[in-house]
C-alpha positions in Angstrom: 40.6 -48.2 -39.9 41.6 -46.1 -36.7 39.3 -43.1 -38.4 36.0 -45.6 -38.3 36.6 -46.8 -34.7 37.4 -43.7 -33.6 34.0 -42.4 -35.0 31.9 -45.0 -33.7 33.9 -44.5 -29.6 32.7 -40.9 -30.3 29.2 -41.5 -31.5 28.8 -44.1 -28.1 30.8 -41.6 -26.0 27.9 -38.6 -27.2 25.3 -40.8 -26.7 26.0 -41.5 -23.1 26.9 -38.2 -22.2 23.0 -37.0 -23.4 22.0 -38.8 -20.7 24.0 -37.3 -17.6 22.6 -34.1 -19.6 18.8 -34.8 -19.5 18.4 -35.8 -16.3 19.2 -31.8 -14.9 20.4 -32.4 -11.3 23.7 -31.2 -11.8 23.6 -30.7 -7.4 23.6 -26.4 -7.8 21.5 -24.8 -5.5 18.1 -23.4 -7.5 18.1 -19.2 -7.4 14.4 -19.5 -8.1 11.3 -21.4 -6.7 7.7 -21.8 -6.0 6.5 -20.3 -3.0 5.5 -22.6 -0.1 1.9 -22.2 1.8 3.5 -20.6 4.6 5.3 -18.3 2.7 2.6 -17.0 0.8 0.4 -16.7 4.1 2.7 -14.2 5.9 4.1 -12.2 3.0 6.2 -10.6 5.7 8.8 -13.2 5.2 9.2 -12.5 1.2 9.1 -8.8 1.5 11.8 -8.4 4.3 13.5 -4.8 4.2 17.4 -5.3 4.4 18.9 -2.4 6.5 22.5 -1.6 6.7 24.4 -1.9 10.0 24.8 1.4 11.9 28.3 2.1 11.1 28.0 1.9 7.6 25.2 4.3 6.8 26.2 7.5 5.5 25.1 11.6 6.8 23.7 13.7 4.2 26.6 16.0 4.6 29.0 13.4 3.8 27.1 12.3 1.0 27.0 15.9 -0.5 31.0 15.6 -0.1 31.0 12.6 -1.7 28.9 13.2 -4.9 31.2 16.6 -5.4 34.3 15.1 -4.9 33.4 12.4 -7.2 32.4 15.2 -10.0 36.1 16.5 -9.5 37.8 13.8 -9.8 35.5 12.7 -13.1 36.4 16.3 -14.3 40.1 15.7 -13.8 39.2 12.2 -15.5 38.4 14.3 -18.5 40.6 16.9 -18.8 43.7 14.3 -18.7 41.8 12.5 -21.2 41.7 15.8 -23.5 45.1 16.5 -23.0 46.3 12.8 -23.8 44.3 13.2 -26.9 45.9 16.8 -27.7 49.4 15.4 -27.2 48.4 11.9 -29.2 47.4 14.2 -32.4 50.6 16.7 -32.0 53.0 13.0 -31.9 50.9 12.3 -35.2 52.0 15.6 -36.9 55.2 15.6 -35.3 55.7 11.9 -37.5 54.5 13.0 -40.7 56.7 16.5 -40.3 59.5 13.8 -39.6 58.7 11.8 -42.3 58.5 14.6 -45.0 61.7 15.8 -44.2 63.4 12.2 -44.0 61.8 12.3 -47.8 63.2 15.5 -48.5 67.1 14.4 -47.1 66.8 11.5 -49.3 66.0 13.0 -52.0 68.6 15.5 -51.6 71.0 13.2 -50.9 70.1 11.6 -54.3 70.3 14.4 -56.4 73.3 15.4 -54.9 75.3 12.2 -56.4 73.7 12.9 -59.9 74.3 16.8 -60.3 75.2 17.3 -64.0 76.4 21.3 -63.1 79.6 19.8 -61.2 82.9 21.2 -62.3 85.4 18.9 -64.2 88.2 17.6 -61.6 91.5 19.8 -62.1 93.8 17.8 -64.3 97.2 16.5 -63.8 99.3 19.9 -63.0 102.7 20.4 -65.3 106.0 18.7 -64.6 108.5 21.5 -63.3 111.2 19.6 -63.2 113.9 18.7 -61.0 114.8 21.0 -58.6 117.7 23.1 -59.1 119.7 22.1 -55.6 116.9 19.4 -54.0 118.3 19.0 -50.3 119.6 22.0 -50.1 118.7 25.8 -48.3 
């Protein structure tokens, strides 16, 4: 019973929510619009050029500097990138050598335990008897 009434609040609730949806003004200022008569008469006012302020505007000298010492540091970039790979790839074969000989101790350990060529253990030795004067030097 809860299922069907819960289906028919959600169905309402969808319903009333198209609404607030259709009607668009959600109050966001609108990035693009239609041109006004005055704009499109001075064409001045669309077309402005933006400048930077004075103190932000660059020499050509320092934008040579710049662009080079950007391509060094994007060299360096790479190189540590070459040599992380290079060391990544040595760890890789570095495991597997590790691995192989982990293999190799187990299995010698194994066989080890199992070795049909082992000698006999030494039986029990002779009774010699009792000494002749035990105690005694």
């Amino acid at each position: 019973m809860k299922t069907k009434a819960s289906i028919a609040a959600l169905v309402v609730l969808m319903g009333v929510s198209t609404g607030a949806w259709a009607t668009g003004d959600d109050g966001a200022e609108a990035t693009i619009r239609l041109m006004g008569t005055a704009e499109a008469e001075r064409p001045e006012a669309v077309t402005k050029t933006i400048s930077l302020p004075p103190h932000l505007t660059v020499d050509g000298d320092d934008q040579v500097a710049t662009v080079e010492n950007a391509k060094n540091g994007h060299d360096k970039a790479n190189e540590r990138h070459d040599k992380r790979e290079s060391g990544q790839t040595k760890a890789d074969d570095a495991r597997e050598r590790g691995a192989e000989m982990s293999e190799k101790a187990k299995d010698a350990r194994e066989n080890r335990g199992r070795s049909k060529d082992r000698p006999d253990p030494p039986g029990r030795p002779e009774d010699p008897g009792r000494p002749d004067n035990p105690g005694q030097t």
